[in-house]
N, CA, C and O atoms as a Tripos MOL2 file, in Angstrom:
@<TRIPOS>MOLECULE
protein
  312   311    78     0     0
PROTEIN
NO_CHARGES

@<TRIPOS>ATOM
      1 N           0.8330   -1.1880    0.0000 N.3       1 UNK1
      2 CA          0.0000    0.0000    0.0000 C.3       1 UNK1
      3 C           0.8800    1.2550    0.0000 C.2       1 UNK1
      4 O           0.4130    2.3230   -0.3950 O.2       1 UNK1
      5 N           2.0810    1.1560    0.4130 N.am      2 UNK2
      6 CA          2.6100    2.3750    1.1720 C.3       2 UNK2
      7 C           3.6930    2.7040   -0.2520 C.2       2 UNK2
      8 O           4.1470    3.8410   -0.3830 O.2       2 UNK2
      9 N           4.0290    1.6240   -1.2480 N.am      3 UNK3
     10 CA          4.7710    1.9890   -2.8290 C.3       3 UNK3
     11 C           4.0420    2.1860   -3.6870 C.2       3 UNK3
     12 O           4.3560    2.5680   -4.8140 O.2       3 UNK3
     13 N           2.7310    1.9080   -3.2030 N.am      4 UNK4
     14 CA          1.4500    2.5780   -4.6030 C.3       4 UNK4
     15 C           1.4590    4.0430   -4.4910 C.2       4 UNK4
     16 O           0.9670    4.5870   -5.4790 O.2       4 UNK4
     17 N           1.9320    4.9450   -3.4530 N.am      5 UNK5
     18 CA          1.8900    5.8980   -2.9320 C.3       5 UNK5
     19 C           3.3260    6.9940   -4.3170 C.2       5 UNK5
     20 O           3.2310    7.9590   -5.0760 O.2       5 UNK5
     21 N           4.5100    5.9580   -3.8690 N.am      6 UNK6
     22 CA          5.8500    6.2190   -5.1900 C.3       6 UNK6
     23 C           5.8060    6.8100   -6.1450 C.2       6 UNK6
     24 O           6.4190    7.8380   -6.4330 O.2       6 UNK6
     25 N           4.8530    6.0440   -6.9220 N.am      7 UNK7
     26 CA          4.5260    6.1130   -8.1540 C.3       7 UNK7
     27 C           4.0530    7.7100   -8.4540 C.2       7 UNK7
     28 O           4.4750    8.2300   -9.4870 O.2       7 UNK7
     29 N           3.0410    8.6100   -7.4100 N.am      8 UNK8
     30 CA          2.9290    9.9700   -7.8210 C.3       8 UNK8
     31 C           3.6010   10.8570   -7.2350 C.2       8 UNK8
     32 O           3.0750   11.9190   -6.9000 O.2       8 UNK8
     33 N           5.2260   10.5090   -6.9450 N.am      9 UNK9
     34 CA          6.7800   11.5000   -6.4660 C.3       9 UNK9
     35 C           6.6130   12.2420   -7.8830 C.2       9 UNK9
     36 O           6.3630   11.4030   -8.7490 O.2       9 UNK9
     37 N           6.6650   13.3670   -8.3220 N.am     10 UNK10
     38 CA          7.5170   13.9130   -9.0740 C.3      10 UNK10
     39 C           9.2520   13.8720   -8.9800 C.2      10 UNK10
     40 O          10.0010   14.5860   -8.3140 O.2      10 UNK10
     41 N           9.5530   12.8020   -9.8710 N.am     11 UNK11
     42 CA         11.3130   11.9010   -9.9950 C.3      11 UNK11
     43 C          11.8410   13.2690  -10.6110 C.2      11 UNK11
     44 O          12.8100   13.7930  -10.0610 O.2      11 UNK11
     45 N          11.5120   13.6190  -11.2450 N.am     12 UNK12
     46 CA         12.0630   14.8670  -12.0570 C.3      12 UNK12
     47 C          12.5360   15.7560  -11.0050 C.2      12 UNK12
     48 O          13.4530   16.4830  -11.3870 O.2      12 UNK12
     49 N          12.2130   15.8990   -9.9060 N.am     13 UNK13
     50 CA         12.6340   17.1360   -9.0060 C.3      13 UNK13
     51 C          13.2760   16.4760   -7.9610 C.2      13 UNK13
     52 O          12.6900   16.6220   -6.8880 O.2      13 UNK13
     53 N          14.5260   15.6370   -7.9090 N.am     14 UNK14
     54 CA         15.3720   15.1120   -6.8270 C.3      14 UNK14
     55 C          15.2580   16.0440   -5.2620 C.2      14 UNK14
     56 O          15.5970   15.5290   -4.1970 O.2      14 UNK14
     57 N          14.7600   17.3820   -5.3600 N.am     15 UNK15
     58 CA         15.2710   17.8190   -4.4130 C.3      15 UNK15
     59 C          13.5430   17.2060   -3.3570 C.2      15 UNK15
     60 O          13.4950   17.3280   -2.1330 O.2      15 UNK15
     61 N          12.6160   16.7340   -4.0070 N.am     16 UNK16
     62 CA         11.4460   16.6020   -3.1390 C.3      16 UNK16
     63 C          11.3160   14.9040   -3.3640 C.2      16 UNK16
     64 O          10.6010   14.2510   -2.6040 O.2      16 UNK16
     65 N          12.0190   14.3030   -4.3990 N.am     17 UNK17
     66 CA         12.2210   12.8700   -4.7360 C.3      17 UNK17
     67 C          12.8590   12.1510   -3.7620 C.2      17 UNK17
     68 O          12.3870   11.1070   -3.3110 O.2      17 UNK17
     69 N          14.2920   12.8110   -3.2660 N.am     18 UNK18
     70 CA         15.0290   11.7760   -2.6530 C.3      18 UNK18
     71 C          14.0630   12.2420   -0.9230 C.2      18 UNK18
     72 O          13.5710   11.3880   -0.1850 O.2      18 UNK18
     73 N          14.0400   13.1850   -0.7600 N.am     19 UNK19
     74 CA         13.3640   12.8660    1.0370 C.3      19 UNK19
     75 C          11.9180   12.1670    0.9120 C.2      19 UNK19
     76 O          11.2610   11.8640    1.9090 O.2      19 UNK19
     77 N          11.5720   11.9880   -0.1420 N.am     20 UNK20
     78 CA         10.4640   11.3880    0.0010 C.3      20 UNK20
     79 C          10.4890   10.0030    0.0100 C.2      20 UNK20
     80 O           9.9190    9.2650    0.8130 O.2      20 UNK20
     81 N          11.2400    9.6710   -1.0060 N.am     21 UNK21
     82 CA         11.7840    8.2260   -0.6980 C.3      21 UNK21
     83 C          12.3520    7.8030    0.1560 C.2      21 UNK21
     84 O          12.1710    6.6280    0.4730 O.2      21 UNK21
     85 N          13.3530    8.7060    0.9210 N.am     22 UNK22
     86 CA         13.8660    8.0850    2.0340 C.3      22 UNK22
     87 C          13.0220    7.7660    3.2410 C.2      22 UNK22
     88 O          12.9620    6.7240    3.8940 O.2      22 UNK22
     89 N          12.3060    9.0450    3.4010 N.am     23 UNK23
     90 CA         11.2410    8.7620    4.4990 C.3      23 UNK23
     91 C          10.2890    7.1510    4.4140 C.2      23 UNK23
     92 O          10.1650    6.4270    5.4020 O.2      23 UNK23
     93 N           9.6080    6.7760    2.8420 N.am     24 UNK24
     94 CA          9.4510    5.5530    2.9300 C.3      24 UNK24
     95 C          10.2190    4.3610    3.2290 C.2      24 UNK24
     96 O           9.8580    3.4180    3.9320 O.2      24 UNK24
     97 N          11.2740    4.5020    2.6410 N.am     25 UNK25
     98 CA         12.2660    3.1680    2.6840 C.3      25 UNK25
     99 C          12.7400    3.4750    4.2100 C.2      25 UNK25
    100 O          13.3790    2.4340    4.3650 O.2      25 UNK25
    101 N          12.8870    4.1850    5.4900 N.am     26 UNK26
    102 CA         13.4610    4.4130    6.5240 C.3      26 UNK26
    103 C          11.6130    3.5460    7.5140 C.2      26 UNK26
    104 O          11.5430    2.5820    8.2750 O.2      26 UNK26
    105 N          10.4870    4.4780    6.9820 N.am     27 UNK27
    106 CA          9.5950    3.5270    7.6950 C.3      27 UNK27
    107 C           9.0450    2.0040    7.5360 C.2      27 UNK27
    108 O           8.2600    1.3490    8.2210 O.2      27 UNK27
    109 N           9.9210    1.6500    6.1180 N.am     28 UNK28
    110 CA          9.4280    0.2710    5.9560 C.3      28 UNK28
    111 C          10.6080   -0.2370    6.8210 C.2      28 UNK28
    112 O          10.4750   -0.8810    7.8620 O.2      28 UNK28
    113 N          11.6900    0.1060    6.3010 N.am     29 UNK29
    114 CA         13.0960   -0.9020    7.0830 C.3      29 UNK29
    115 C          12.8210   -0.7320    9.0180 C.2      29 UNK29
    116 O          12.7800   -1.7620    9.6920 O.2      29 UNK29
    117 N          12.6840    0.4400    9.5790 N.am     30 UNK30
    118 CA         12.4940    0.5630   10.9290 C.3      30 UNK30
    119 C          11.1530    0.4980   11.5400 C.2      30 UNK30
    120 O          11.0910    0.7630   12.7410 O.2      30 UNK30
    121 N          10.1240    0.2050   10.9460 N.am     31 UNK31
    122 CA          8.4260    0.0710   11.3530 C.3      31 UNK31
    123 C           8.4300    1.2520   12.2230 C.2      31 UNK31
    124 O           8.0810    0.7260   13.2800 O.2      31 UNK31
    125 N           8.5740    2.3740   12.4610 N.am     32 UNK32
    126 CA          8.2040    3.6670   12.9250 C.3      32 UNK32
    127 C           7.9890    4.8620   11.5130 C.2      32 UNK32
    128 O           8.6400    4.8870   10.4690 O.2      32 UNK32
    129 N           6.8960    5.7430   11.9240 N.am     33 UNK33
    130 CA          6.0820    6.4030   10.6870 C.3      33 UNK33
    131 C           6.9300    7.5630   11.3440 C.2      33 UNK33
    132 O           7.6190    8.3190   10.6590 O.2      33 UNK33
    133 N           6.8190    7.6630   12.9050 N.am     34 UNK34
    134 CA          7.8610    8.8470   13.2800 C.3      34 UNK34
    135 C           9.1130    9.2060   12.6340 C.2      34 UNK34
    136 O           9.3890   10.3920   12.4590 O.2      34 UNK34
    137 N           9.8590    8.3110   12.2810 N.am     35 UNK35
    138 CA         11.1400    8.2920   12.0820 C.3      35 UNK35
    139 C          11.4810    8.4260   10.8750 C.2      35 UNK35
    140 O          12.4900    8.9600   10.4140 O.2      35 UNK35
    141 N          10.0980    7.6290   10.0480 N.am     36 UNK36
    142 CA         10.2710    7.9320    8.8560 C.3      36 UNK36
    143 C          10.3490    9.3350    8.4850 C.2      36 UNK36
    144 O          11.4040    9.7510    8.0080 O.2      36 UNK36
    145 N           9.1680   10.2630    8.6780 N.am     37 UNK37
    146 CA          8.6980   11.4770    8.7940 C.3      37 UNK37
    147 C          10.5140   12.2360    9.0170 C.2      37 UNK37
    148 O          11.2420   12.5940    8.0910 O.2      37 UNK37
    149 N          10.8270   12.2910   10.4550 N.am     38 UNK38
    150 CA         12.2540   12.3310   10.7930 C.3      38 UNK38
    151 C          13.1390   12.4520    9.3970 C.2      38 UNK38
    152 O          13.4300   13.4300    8.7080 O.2      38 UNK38
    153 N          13.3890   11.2870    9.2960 N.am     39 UNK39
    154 CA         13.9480   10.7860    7.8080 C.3      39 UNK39
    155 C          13.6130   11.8040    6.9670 C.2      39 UNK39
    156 O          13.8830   12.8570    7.5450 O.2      39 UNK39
    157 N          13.2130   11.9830    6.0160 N.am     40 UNK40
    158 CA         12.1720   12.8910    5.1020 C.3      40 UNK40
    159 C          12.7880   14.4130    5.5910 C.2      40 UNK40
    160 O          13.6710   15.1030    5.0820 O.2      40 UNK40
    161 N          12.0860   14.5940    6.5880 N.am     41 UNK41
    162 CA         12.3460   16.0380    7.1920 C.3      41 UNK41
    163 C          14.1640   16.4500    6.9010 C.2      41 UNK41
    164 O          14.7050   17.3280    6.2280 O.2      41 UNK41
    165 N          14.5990   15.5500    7.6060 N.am     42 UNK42
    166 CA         16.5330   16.0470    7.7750 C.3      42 UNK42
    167 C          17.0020   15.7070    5.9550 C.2      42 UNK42
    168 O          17.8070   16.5260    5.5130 O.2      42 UNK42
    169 N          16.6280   14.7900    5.1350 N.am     43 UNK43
    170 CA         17.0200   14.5280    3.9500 C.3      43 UNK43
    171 C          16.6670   15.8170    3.2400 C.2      43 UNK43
    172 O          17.5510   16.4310    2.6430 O.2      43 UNK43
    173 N          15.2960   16.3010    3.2790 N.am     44 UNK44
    174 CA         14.6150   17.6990    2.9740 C.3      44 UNK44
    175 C          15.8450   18.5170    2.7760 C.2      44 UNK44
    176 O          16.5610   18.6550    1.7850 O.2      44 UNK44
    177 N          15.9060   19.0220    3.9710 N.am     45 UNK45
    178 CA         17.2320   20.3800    4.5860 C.3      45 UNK45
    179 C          18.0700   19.7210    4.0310 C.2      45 UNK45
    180 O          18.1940   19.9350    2.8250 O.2      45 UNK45
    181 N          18.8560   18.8040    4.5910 N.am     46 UNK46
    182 CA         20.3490   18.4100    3.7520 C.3      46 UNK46
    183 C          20.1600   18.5620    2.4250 C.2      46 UNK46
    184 O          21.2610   18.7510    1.9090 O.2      46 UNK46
    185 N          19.2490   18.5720    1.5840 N.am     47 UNK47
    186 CA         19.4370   18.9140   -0.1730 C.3      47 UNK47
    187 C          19.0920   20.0460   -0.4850 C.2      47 UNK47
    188 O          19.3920   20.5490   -1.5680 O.2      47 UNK47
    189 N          18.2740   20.7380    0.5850 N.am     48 UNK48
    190 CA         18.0720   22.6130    0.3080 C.3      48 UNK48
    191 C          19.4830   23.2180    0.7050 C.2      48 UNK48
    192 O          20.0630   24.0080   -0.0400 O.2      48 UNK48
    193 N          20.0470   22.7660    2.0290 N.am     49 UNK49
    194 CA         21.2720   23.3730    1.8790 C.3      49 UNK49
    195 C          22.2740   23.1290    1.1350 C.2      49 UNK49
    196 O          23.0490   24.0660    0.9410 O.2      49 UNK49
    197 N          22.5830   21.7140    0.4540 N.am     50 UNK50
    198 CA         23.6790   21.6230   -0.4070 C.3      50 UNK50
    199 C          23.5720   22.2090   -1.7240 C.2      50 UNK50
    200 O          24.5310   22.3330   -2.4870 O.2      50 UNK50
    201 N          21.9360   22.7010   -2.0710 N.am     51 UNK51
    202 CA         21.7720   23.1000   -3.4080 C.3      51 UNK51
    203 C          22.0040   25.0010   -3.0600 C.2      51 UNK51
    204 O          22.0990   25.8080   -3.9850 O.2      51 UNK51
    205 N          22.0510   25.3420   -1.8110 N.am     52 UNK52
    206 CA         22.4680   26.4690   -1.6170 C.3      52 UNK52
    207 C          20.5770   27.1680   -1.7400 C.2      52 UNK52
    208 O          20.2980   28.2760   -2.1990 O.2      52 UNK52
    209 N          19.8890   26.4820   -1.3710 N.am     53 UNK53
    210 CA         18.5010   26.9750   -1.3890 C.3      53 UNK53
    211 C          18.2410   27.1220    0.2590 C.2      53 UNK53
    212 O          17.2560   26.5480    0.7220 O.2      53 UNK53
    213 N          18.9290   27.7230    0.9560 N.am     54 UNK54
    214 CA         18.4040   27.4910    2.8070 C.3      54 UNK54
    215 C          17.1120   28.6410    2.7890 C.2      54 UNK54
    216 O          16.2070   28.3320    3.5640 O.2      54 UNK54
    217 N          16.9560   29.5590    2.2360 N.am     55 UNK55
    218 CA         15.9270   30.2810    2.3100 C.3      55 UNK55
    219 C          14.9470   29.8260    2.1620 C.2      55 UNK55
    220 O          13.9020   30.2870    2.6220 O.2      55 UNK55
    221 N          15.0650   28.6200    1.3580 N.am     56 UNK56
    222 CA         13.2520   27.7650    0.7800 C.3      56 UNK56
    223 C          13.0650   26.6890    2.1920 C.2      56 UNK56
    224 O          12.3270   25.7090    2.3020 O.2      56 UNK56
    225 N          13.8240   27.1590    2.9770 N.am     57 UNK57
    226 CA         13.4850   25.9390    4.4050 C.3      57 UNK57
    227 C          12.6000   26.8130    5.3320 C.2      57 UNK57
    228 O          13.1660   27.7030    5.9660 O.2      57 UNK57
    229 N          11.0310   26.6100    5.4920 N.am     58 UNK58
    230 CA         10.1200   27.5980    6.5280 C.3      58 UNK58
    231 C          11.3910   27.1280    7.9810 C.2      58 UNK58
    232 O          11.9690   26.0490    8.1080 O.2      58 UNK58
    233 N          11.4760   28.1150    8.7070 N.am     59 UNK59
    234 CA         11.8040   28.1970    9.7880 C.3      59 UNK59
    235 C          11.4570   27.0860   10.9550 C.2      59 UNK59
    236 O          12.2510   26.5590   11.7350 O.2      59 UNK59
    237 N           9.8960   26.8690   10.8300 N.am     60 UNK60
    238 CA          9.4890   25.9860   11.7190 C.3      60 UNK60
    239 C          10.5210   24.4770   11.2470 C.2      60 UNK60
    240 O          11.2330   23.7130   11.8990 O.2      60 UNK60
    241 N          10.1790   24.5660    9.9450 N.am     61 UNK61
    242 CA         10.9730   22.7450    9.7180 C.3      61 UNK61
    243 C          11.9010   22.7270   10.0960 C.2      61 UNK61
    244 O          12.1890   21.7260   10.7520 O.2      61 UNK61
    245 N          13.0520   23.9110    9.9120 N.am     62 UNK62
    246 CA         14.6570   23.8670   10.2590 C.3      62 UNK62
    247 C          14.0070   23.7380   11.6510 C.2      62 UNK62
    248 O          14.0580   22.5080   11.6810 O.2      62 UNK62
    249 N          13.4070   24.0790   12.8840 N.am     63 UNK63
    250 CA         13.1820   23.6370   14.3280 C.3      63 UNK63
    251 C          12.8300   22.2600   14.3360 C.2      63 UNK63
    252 O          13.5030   21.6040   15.1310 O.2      63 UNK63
    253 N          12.3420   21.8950   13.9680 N.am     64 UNK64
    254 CA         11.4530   20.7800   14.0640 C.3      64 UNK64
    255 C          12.7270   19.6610   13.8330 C.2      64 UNK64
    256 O          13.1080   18.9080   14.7300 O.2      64 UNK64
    257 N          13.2790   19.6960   12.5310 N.am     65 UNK65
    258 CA         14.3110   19.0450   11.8000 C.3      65 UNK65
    259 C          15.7720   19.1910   12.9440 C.2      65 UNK65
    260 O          16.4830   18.1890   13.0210 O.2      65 UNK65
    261 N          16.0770   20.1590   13.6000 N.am     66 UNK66
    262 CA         16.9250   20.2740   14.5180 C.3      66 UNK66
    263 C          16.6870   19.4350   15.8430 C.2      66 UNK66
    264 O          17.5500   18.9360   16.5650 O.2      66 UNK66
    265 N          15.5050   19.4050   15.9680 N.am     67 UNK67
    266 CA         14.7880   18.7780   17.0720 C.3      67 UNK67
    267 C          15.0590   16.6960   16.9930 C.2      67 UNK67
    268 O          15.5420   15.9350   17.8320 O.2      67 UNK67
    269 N          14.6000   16.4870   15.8840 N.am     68 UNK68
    270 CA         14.7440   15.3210   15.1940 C.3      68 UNK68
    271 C          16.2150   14.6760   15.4390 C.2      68 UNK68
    272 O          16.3330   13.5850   15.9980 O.2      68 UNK68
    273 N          17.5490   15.5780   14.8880 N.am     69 UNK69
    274 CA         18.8440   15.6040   15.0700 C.3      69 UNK69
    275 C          19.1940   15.2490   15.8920 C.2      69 UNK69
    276 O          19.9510   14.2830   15.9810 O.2      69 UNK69
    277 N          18.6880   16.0230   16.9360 N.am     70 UNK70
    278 CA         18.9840   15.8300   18.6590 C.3      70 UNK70
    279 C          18.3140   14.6510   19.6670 C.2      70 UNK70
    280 O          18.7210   14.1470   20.7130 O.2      70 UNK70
    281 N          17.4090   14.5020   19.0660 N.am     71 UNK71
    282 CA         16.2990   13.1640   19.4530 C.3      71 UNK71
    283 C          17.2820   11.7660   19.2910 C.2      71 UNK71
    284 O          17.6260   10.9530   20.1480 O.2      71 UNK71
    285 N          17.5950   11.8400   17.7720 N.am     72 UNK72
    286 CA         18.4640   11.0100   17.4740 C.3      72 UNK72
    287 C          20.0250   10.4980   18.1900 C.2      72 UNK72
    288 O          20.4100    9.3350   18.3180 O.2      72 UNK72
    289 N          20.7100   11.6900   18.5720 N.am     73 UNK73
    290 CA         21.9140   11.9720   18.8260 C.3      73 UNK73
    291 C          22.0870   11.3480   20.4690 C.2      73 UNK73
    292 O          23.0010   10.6350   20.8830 O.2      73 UNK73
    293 N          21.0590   11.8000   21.1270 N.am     74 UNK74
    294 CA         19.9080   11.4810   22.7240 C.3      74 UNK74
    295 C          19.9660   10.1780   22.9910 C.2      74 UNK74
    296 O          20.3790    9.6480   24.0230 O.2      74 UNK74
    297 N          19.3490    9.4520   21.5990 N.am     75 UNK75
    298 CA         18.9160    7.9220   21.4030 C.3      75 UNK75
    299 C          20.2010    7.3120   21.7430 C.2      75 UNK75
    300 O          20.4220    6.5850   22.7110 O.2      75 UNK75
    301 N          21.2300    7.7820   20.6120 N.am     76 UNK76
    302 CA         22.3590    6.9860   19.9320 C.3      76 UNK76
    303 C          23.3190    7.1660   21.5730 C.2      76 UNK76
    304 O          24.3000    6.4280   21.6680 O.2      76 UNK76
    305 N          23.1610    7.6640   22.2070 N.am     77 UNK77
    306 CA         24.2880    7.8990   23.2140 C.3      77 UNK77
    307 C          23.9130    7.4810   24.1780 C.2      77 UNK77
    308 O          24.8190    7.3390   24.9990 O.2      77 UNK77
    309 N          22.3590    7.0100   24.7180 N.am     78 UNK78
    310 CA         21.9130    6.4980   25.6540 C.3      78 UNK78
    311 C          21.6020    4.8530   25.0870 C.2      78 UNK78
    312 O          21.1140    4.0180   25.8490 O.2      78 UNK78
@<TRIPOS>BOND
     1     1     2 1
     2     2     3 1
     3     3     4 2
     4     3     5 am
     5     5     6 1
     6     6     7 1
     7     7     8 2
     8     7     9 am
     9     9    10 1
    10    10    11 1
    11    11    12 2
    12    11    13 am
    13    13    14 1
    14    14    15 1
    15    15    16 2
    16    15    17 am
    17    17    18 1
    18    18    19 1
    19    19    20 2
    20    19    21 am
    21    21    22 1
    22    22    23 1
    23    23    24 2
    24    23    25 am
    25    25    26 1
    26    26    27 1
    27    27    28 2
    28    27    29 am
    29    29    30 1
    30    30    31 1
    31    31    32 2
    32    31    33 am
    33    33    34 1
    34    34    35 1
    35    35    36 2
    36    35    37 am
    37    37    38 1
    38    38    39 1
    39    39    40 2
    40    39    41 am
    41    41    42 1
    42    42    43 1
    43    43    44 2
    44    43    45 am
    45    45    46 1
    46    46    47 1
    47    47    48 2
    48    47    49 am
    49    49    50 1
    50    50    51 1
    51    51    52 2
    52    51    53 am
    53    53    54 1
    54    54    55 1
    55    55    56 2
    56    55    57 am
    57    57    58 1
    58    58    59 1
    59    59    60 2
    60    59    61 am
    61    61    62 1
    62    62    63 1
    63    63    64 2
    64    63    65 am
    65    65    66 1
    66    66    67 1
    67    67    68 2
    68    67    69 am
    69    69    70 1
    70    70    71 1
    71    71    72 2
    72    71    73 am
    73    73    74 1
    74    74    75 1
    75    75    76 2
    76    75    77 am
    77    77    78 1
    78    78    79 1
    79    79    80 2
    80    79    81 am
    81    81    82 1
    82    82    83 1
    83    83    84 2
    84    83    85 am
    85    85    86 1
    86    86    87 1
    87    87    88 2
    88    87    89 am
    89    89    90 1
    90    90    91 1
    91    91    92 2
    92    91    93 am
    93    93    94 1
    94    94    95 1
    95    95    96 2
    96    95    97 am
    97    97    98 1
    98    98    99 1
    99    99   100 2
   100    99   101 am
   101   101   102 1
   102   102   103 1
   103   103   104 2
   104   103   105 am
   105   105   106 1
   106   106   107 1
   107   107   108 2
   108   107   109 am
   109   109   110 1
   110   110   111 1
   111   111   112 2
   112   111   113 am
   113   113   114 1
   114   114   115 1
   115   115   116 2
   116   115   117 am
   117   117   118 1
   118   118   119 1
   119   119   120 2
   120   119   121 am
   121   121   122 1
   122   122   123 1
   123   123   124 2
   124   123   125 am
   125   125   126 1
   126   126   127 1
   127   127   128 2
   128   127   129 am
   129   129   130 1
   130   130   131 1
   131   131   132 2
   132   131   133 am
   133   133   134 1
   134   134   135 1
   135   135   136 2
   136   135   137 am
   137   137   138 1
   138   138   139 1
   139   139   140 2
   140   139   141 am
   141   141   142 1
   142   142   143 1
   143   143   144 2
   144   143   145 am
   145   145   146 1
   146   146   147 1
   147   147   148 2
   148   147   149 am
   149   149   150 1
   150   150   151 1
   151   151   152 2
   152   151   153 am
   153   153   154 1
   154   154   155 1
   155   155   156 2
   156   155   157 am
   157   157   158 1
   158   158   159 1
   159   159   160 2
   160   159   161 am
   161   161   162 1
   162   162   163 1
   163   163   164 2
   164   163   165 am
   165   165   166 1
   166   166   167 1
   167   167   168 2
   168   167   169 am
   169   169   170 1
   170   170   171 1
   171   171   172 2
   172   171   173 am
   173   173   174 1
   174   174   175 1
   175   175   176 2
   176   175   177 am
   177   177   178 1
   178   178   179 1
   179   179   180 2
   180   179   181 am
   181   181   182 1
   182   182   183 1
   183   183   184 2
   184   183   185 am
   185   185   186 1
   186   186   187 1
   187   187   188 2
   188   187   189 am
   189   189   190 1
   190   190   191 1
   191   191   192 2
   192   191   193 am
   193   193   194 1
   194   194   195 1
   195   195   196 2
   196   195   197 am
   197   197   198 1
   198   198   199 1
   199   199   200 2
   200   199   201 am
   201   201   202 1
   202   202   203 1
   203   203   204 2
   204   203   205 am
   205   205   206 1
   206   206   207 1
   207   207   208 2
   208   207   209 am
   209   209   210 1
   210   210   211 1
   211   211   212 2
   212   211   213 am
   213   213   214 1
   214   214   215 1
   215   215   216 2
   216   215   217 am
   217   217   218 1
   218   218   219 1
   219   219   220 2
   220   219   221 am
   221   221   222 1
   222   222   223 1
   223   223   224 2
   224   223   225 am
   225   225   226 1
   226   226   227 1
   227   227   228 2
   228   227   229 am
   229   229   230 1
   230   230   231 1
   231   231   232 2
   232   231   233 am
   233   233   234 1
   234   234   235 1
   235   235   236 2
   236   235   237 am
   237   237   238 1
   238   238   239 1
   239   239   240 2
   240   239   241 am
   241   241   242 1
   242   242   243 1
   243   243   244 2
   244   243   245 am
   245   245   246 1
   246   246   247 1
   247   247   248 2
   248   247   249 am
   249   249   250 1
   250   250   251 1
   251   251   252 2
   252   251   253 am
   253   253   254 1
   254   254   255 1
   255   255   256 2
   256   255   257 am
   257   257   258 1
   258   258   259 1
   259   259   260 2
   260   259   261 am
   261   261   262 1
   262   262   263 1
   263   263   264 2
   264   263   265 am
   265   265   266 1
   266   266   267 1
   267   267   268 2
   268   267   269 am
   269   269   270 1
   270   270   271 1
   271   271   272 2
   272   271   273 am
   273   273   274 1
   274   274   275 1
   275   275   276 2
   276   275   277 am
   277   277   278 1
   278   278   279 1
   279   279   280 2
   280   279   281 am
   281   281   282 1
   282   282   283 1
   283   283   284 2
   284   283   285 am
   285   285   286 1
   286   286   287 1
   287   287   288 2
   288   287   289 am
   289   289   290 1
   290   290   291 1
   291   291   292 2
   292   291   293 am
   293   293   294 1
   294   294   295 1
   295   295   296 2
   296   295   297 am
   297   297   298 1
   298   298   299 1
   299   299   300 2
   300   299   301 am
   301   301   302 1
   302   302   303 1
   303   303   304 2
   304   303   305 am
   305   305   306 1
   306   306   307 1
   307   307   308 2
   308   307   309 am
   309   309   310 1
   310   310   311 1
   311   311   312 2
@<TRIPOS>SUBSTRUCTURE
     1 UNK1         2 RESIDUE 1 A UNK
     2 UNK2         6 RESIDUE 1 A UNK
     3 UNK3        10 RESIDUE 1 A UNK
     4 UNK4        14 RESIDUE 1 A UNK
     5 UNK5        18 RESIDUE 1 A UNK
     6 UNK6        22 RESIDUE 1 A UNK
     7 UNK7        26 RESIDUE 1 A UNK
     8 UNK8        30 RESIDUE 1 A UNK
     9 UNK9        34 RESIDUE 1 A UNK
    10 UNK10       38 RESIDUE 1 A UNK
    11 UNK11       42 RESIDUE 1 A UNK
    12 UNK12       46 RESIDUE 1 A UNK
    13 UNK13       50 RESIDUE 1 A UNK
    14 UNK14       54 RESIDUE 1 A UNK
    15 UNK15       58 RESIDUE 1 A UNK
    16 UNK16       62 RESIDUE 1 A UNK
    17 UNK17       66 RESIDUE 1 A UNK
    18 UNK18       70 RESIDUE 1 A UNK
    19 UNK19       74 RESIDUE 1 A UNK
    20 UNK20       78 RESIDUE 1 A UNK
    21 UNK21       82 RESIDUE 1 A UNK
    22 UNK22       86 RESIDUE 1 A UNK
    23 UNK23       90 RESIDUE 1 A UNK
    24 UNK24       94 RESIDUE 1 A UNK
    25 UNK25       98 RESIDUE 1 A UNK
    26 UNK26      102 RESIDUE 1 A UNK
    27 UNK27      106 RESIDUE 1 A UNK
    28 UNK28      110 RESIDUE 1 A UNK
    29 UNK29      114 RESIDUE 1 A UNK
    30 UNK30      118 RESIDUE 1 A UNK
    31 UNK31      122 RESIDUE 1 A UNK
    32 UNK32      126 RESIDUE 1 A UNK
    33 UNK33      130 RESIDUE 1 A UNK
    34 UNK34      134 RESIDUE 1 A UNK
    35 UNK35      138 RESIDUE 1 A UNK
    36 UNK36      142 RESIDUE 1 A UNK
    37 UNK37      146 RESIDUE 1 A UNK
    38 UNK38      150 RESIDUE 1 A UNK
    39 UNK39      154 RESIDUE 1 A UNK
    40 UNK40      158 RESIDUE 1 A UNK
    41 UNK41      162 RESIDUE 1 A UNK
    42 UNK42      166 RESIDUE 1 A UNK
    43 UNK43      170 RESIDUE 1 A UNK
    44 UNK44      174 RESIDUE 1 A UNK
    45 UNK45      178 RESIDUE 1 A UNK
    46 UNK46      182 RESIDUE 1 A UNK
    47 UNK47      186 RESIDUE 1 A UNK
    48 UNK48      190 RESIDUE 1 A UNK
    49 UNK49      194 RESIDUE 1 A UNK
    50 UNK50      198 RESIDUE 1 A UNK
    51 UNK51      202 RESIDUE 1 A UNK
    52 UNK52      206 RESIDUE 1 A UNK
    53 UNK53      210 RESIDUE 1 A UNK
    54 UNK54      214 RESIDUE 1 A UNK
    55 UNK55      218 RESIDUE 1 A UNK
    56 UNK56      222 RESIDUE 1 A UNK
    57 UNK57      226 RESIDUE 1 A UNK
    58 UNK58      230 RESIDUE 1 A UNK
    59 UNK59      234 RESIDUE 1 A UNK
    60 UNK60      238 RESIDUE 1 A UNK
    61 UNK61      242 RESIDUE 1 A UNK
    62 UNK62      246 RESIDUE 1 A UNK
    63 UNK63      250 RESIDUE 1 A UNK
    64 UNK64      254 RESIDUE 1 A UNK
    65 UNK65      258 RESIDUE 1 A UNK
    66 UNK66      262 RESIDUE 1 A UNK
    67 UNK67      266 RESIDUE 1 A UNK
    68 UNK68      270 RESIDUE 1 A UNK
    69 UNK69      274 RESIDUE 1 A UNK
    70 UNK70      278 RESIDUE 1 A UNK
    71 UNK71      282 RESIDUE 1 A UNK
    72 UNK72      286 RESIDUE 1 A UNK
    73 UNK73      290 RESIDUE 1 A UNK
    74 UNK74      294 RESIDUE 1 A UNK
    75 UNK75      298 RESIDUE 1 A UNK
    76 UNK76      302 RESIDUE 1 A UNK
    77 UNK77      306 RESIDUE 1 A UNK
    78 UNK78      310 RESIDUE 1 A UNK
């Protein structure tokens, strides 16, 4: 159900292609929708900033997405 979904990514625009895919392939491999989401979100930013687009990031996501980072970082050390 959740790759019938794939099929309407616009592939042509890598910069909304690859976090979208990742976010799926991160909630199928780890069974959390959170994380996936997570996933998605930080892949997002990492390709707005490497394309030198940080202005097209709303403010709230860069929080949210920072938040995610640290959640993670929290996890990995405890």
């Amino acid at each position: 159900m959740m790759a019938s979904s794939l099929k309407e990514i616009n592939w042509s625009d890598l910069s909304e292609a690859i976090p979208s895919f990742m976010a799926s392939v991160v909630m199928g491999l780890i069974y959390n929708i959170s994380y996936g989401i997570a996933a998605g979100f930080i892949f997002y930013c990492l390709i707005k900033i490497i394309e030198g687009k940080v202005r097209e990031i709303h403010p709230m996501l860069g929080v949210v997405t920072i938040g995610f980072i640290l959640n993670f970082i929290v996890l990995a050390i405890l």
